[in-house]
N, C-alpha and C positions, 0 to 999 in steps of 0.2 A: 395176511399170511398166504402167499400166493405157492402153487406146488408148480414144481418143473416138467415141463411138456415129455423131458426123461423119464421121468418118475409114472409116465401114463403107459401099462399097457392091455394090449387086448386080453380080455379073459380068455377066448377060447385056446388062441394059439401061443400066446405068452409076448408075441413079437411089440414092439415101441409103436407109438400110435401119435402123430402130429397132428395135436387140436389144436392148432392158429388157425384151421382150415375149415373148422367146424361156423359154415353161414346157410341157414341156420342149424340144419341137423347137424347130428355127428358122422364126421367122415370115415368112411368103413378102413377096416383095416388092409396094409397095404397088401399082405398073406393072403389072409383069409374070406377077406368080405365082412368081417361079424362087426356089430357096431358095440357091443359089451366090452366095457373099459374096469379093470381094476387101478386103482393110484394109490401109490407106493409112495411113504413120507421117504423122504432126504433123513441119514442118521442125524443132521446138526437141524432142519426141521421140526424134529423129533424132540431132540434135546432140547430147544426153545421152547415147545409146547411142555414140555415139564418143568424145565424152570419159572416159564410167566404163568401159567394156569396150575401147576397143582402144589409143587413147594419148590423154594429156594433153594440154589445148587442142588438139587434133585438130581441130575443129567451126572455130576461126577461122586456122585454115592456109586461107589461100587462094589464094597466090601464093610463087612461087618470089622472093624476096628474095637471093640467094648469085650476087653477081656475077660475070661468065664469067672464065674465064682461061685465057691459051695454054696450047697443049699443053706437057705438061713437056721438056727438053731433056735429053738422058742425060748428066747430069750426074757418078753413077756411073764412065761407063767414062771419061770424062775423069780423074776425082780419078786413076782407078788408071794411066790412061798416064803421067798429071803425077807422082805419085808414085815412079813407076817411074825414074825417072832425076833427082828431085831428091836432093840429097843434106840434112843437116842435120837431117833428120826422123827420130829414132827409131821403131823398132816399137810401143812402147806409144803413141806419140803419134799417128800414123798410120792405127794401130786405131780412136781415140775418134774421130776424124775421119772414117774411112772409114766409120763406123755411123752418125755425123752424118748424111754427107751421104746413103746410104742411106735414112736415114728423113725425110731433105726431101723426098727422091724421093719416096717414100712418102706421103707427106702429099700432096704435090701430085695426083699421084695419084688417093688415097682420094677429095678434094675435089671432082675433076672427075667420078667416076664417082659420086658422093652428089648433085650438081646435077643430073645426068641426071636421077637418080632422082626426084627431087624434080618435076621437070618433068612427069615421065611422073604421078607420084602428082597432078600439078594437072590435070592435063587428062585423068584416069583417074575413072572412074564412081566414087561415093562409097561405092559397098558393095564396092570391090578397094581392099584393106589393104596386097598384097604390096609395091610399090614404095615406099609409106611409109619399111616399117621395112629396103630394100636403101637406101633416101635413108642412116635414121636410124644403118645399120649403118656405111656409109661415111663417114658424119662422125665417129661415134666412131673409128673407124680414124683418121680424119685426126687428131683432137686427138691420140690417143694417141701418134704418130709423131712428131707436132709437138712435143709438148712433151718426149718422149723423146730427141728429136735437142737440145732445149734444153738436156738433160739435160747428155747426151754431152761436148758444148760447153763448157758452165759447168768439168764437171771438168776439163776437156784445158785450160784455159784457166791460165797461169802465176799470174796474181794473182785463182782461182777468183771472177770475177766473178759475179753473182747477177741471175738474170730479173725479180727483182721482191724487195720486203721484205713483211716481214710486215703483214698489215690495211693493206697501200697502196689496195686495190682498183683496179689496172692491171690491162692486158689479159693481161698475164703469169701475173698471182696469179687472175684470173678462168678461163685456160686449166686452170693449175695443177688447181683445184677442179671445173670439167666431167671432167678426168681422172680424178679420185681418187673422181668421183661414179659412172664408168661401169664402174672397174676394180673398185670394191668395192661392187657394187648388191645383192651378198647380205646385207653386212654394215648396209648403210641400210635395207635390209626388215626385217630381225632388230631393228633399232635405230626403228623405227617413223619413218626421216628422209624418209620419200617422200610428196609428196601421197597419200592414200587412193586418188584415181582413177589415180594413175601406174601403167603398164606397165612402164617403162623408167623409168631412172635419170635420166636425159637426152631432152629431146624437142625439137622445132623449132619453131618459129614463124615469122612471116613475117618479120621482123628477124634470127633469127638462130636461137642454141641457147641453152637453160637447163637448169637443175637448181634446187634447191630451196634451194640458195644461191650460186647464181652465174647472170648472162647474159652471154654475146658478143656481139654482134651481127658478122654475118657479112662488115660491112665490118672490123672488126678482127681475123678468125679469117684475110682476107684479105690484110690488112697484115704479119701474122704468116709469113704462108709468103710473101709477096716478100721477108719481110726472109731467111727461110730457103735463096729460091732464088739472093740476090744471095751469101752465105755461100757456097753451093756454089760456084757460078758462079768465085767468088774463090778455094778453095781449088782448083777444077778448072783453073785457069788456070795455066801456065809462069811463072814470077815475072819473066822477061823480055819476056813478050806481056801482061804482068797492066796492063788500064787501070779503072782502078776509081775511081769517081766515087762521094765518101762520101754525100753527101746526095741518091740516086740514090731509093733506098728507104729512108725512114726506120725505124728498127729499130722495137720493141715498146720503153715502155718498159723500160731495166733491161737490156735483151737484151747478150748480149755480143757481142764486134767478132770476127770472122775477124783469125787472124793465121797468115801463110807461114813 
């Protein structure tokens, strides 16, 4: 990574400074005399050292893209009161639900405290790294939850309805493969599946998340946990308070229906 003799100048006077000339000492400046050099990275210098060392398209993240969303509602200690005096609902069945709706929580969540992050990484000086990758951590937390709780669901579900089929490429199968890309990142390095300059499995851009075979964009990573909170929401409800408007939030493709 070599810097440009432009790029060199004297600390004291600010003036440009030609080191081809530096055998052996460094040659004074041409102003001032001072041999103190400051070097200034190139902005596309710059942006390489982010892309190949710290994460993938790093250099054109430049806006937080990941639209707000309300605070989440404890949807948790409802499921558990509601459950507590319905009747009809077996133990095993109760279980995959109550890990469901958990990990909606969860996701929702992860997602609000990963926008933060993201915020803070935009409007944070370009050589602080940290909030990046608490952004980058907290969205893999979310897909994880998100598509875990899909999981949950799919099985508890009587006629094992499916998120998605195989090579649809929906936002289901798209979630699917950010999951399995973040869960198994030792096995894509060992297997040479990551861009060369990837840190991570998974990284952001201003649209959304990718991997090296899949993108979200974060209006459907969005879509996906309304359709997750309106699920809670229905199952946290008394089936005699329950008013639920089906085309309220439209599911993910594929997704399966809450059922009481």
């Amino acid at each position: 990574m070599s810097i440009s003799t432009s790029n060199i100048q004297c600390t004291d006077c600010g003036s440009s400074v030609d080191t081809s000339k530096d055998t052996p000492g460094r040659t004074p400046c041409p102003k001032c005399g001072s041999v103190k050099r400051t070097v200034t990275a190139a902005p596309q210098l710059f942006n390489n050292l982010l892309d190949d060392f710290v994460a993938h398209k790093l250099s054109l993240l430049t806006k937080c893209g990941a639209p707000e969303v309300a605070d989440e509602s404890n949807w948790l200690d409802a499921f558990i009161w509601t459950t507590v005096f319905k009747t009809g609902l077996d133990a095993k069945e109760r279980a995959y639900l109550f890990n469901f709706v958990r990990r909606a929580q969860g996701a929702w969540s992860a997602y609000r405290v990963a926008r933060t992050a993201l915020i803070e990484h935009i409007e944070t000086p370009r050589n602080v790294f940290s909030p990046y990758f608490k952004a980058l951590l907290n969205f893999e937390v979310c897909i994880s939850q998100c598509y875990q709780g899909y999981e949950l669901l799919m099985t508890a579900s009587p006629v094992k309805e499916k998120l998605y089929e195989p090579n649809d490429d929906s936002d289901g199968e798209r979630l699917q493969k950010l999951y399995i890309a973040s869960k198994h990142m030792d096995q894509r390095i060992a297997g040479g599946k990551l861009p060369t300059e990837a840190t991570a499995a998974i990284w952001i851009t201003n649209d959304g998340l990718e991997s090296s075979n899949a993108k979200l964009s974060f209006e459907e990573l969005v879509g996906m946990l309304l359709h997750v909170r309106r699920l809670s929401e229905t199952l946290s409800t008394p089936p005699k308070a329950a008013n639920v408007t089906p085309d309220a939030d439209a599911p993910p493709s594929g997704a399966p229906v809450a059922r009481q």
